[in-house]
N, C-alpha and C positions, 0 to 999 in steps of 0.2 A: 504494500500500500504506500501511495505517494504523500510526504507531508503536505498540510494544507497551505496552503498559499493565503498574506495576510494581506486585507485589503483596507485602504482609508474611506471610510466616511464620514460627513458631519454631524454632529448630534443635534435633532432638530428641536430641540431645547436651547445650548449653547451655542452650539455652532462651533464646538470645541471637534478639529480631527482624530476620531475613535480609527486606531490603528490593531485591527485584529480577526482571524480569521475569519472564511465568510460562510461557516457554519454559527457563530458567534452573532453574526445578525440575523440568522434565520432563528435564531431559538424565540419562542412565543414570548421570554419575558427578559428583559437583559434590566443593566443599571448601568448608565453611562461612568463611566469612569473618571472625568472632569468634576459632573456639578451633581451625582449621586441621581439625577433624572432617572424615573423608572421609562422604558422604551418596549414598543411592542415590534414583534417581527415585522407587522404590515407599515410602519412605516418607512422601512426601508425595502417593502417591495419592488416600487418601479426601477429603484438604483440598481440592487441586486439583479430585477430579468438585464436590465440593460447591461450590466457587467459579464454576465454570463454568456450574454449573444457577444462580447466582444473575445470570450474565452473559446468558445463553440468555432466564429471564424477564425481564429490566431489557429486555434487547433486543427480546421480543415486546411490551413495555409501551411501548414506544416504535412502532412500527408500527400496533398494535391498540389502543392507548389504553389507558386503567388501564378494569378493569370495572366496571360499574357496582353499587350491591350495591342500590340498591333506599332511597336514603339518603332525610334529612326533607325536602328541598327538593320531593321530587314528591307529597306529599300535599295533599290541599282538606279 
């Protein structure tokens, strides 16, 4: 099993950057680490999906190679 990978978000309480895995924002109940804020998973939903679609393509960029777009090296 691979270690988790730790990611920043802001605590929508302080605004203080929560630096910690991103099992750690999915748990139903956290306590910000800054200003003791209690914090629920849903509000860091939309951040999470959008993090995860950037992990999903890094990851298929990595199997399938970056695409190609047609750049100047293949022209005569």
């Amino acid at each position: 099993m691979f270690p988790e990978e730790n990611i920043s978000l802001d605590c929508p309480a302080c605004g203080e950057a929560i630096y910690r895995p991103l099992s750690w924002f999915r748990k139903t109940y956290s306590t910000c680490p800054a200003c003791g804020a209690g914090l629920a998973a849903a509000q860091f939903a939309s951040a999470l999906e959008a993090i995860e679609q950037e992990f999903e393509a890094s990851d298929d960029e990595l199997v399938h190679g970056k695409p190609s777009g047609g750049g100047c090296c293949g022209r005569h």
